[in-house]
FILUMDREN-37805 format. One record per residue (C-alpha): y, z, x; residue in one letter. Coordinates in steps of 0.5 Angstrom, whole numbers. Layout:
FILUMDREN-37805
[rec [Y, Z, X], "A"]
...
***
This chain:
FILUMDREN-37805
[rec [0, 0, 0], "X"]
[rec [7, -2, 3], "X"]
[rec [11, 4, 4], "X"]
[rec [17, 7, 8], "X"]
[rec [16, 15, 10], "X"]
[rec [22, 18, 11], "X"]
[rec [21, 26, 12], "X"]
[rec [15, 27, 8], "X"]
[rec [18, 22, 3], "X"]
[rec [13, 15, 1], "X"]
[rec [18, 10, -1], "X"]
[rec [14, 4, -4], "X"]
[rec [16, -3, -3], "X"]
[rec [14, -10, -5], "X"]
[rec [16, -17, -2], "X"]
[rec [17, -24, -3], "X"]
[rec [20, -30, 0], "X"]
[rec [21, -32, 8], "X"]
[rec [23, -27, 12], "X"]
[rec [27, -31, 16], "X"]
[rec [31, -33, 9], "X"]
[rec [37, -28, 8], "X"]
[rec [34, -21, 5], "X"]
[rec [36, -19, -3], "X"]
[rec [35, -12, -4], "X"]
[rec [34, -10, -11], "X"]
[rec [35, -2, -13], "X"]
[rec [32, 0, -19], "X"]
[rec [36, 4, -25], "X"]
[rec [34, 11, -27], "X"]
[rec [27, 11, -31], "X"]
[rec [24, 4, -29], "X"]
[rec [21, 1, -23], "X"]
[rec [22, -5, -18], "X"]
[rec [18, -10, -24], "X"]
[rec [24, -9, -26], "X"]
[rec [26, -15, -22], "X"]
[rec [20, -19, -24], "X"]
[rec [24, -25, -27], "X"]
[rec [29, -25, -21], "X"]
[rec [25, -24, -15], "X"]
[rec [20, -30, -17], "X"]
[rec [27, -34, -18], "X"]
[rec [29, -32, -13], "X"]
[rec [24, -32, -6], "X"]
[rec [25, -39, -5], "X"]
[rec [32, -38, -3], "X"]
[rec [32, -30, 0], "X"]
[rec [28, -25, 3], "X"]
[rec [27, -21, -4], "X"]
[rec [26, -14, -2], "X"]
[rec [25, -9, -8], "X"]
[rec [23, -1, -7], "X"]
[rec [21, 4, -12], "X"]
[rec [28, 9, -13], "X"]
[rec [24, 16, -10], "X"]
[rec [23, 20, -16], "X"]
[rec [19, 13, -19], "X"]
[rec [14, 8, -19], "X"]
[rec [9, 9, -13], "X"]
[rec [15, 12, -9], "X"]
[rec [14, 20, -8], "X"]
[rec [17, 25, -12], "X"]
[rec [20, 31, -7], "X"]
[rec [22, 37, -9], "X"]
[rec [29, 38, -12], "X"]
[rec [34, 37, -10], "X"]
[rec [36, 29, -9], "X"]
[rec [43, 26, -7], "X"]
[rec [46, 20, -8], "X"]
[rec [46, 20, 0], "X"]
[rec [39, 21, 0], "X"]
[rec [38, 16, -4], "X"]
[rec [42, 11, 0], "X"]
[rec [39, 14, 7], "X"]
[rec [31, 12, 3], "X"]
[rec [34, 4, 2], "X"]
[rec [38, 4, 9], "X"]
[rec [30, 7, 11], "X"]
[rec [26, 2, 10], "X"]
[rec [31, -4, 11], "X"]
[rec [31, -1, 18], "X"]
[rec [23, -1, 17], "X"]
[rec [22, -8, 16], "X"]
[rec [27, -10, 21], "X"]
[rec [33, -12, 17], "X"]
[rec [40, -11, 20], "X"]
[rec [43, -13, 14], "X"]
[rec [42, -15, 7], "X"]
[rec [45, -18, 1], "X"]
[rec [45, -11, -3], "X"]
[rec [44, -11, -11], "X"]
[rec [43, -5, -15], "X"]
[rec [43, -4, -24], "X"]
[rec [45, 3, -26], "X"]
[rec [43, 9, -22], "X"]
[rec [41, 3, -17], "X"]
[rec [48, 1, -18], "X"]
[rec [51, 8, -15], "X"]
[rec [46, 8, -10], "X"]
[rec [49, 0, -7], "X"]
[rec [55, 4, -7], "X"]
[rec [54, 8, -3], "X"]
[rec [51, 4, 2], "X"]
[rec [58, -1, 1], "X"]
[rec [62, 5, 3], "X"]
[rec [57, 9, 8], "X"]
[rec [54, 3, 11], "X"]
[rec [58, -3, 10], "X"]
[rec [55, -6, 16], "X"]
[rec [48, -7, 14], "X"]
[rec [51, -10, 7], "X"]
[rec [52, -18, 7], "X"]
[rec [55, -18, -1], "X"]
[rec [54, -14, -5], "X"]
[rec [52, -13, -13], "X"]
[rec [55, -8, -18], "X"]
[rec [49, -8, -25], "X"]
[rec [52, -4, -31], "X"]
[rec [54, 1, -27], "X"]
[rec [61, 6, -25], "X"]
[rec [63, 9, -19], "X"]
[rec [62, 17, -24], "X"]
[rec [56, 14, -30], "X"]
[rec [56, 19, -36], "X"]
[rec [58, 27, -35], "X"]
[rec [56, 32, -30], "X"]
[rec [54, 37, -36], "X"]
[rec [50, 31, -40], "X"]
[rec [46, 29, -34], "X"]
[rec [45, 37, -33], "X"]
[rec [42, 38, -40], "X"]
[rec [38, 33, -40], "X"]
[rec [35, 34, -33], "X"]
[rec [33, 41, -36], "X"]
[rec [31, 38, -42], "X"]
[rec [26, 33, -38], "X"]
[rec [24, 39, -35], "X"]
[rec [22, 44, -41], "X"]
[rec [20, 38, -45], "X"]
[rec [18, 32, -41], "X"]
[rec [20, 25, -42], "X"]
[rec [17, 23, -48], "X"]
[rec [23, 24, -53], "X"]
[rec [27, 20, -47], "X"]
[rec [23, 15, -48], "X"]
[rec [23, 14, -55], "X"]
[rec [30, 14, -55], "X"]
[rec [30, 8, -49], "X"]
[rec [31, 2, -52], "X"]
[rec [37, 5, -56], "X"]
[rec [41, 5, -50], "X"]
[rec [38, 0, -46], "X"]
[rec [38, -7, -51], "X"]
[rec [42, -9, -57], "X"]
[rec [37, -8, -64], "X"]
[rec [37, -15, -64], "X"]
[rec [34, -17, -58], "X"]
[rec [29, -10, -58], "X"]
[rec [27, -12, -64], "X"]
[rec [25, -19, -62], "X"]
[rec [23, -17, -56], "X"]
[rec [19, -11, -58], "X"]
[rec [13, -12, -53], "X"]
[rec [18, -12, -47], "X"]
[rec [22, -6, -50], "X"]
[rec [16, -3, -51], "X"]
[rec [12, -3, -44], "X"]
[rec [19, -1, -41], "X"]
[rec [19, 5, -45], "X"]
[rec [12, 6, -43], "X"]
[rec [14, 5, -36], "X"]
[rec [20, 12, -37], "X"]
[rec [15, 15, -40], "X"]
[rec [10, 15, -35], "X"]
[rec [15, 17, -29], "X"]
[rec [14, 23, -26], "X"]
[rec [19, 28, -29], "X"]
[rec [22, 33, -24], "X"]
[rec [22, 26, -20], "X"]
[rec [27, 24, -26], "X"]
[rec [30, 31, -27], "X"]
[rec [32, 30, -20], "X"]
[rec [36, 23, -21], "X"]
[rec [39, 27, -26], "X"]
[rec [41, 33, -22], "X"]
[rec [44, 27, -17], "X"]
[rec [47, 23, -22], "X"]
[rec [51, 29, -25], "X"]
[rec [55, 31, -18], "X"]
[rec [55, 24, -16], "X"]
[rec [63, 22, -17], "X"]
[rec [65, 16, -11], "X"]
[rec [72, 14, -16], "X"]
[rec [76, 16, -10], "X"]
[rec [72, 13, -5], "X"]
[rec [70, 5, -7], "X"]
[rec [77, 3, -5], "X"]
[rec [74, 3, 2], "X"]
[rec [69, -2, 0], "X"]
[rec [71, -8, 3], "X"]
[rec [64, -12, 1], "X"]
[rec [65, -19, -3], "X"]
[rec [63, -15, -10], "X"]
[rec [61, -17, -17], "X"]
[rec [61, -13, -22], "X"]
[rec [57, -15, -28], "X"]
[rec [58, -11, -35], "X"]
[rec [54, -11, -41], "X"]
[rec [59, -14, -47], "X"]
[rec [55, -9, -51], "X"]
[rec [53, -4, -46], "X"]
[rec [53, 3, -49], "X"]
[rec [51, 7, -42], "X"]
[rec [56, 4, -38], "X"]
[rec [62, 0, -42], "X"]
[rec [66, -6, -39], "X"]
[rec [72, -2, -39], "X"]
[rec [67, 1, -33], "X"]
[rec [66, -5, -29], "X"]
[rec [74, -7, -29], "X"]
[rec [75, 0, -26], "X"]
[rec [70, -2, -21], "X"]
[rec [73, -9, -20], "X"]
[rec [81, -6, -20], "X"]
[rec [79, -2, -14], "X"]
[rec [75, -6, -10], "X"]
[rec [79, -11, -7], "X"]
[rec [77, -19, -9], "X"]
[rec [72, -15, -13], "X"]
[rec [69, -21, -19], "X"]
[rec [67, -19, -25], "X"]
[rec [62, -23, -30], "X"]
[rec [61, -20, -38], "X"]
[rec [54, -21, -40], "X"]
[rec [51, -21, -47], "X"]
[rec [47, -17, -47], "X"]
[rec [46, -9, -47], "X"]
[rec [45, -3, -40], "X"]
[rec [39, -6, -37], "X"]
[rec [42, -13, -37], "X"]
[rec [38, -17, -32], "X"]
[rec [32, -15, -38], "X"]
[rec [35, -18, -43], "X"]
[rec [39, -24, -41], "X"]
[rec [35, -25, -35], "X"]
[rec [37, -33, -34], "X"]
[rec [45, -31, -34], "X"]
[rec [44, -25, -30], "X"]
[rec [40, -30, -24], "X"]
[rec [45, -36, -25], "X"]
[rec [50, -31, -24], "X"]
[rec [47, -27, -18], "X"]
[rec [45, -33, -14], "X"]
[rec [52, -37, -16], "X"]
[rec [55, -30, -12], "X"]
[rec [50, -30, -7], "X"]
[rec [50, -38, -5], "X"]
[rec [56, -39, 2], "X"]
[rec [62, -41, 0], "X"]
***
């Protein structure tokens, strides 16, 4: 199994392409796993080194004790590109995974060739909501989150019409180690880069879900008016966009990554 140790944590890894192709690293939101990317990364590896991990905490990454950070979540990505011996990377992250690339772009810019920002914001939600739900998570486990997912992550209409997709991800949520997800909450409720993302000197996009509940388009135009040059895409679709909007979330991506 492809994994990247780190101080007793097992990052999971999968790869696609040519690796002497230039690297896309693709970071997962909270409660998912990397075949979130399924869709880009097999549209994606003629063109890139396509790098997906399993945010520690899910999938078949590890689950240390709590607590995590957002730096820790960095480090684990800035980890394993070191592992596969990549000095820098096309970097593009959805929701937590977004807050994760944002770190990265301001902690470490060199390893980041551009930089793609997926319904996501530089504070996402509250630190009093995160709190309760990690202590709900812990008391009851994730059942009742994943119940709920789909309200949050796609609009009715496409759920609806999608409901096997829906479902299978809600599953995925359901199957995530708790203290794991509990600890990414925990990490998500004290992360707050507002005051640092305008040193982000990274070529960004930000992409936004029109009707995205989670983290809002007014969320990406903060994004993109304190990052300078920062582009900015609104998707029909909901918080996991590349889900459900999958075909304009890749032209999207690939136009943002293709040389000037």
């Amino acid at each position: 199994m492809p994994v990247v140790h780190l101080d007793g944590v097992a990052i999971y890894f999968e790869t696609m392409g040519d690796r002497r192709k230039p690297c896309l690293l693709l970071s997962n939101s909270l409660g998912t796993d990397l075949s979130m990317w399924d869709a880009q990364a097999a549209a994606l590896a003629p063109d890139y080194f396509v790098v997906r991990y399993d945010t520690r905490g899910h999938g078949r990454s590890s689950s240390p004790p709590a607590p995590y950070s957002i730096a820790q979540l960095g480090g684990d990505a800035v980890a394993l590109l070191d592992h596969l011996d990549i000095e820098r990377a096309h970097l593009c992250g959805l929701s937590m995974g977004g807050v994760t690339a944002q770190w990265l772009a301001i902690h470490a810019p060199q390893r980041v060739l551009k930089l793609v920002l997926a319904n996501t914001a530089a504070k996402v939600g509250t630190r009093e909501g995160w709190m309760e739900r990690a202590a709900a998570v812990r008391r009851s486990g994730l059942g009742d989150i994943a119940a709920s997912a789909a309200s949050r992550w796609f609009t009715p209409g496409w759920a609806a019409a999608n409901a096997v997709l829906a479902g299978n991800m809600a599953d995925t949520l359901n199957r995530q180690d708790a203290e794991g997800y509990a600890a990414c909450c925990d990490a998500l409720a004290v992360s707050d880069l507002r005051a640092s993302i305008t040193t982000i000197s990274t070529p960004t996009l930000v992409i936004s879900g029109r009707h995205d509940p989670v983290t809002t388009v007014a969320d990406g135009e903060a994004l993109c008016g304190a990052i300078a040059g920062a582009r900015m895409a609104v998707l029909e679709a909901s918080h996991i966009s590349n889900l459900e909007a999958p075909g304009p979330f890749t032209a999207t991506l690939r136009n943002f990554l293709q040389p000037a």
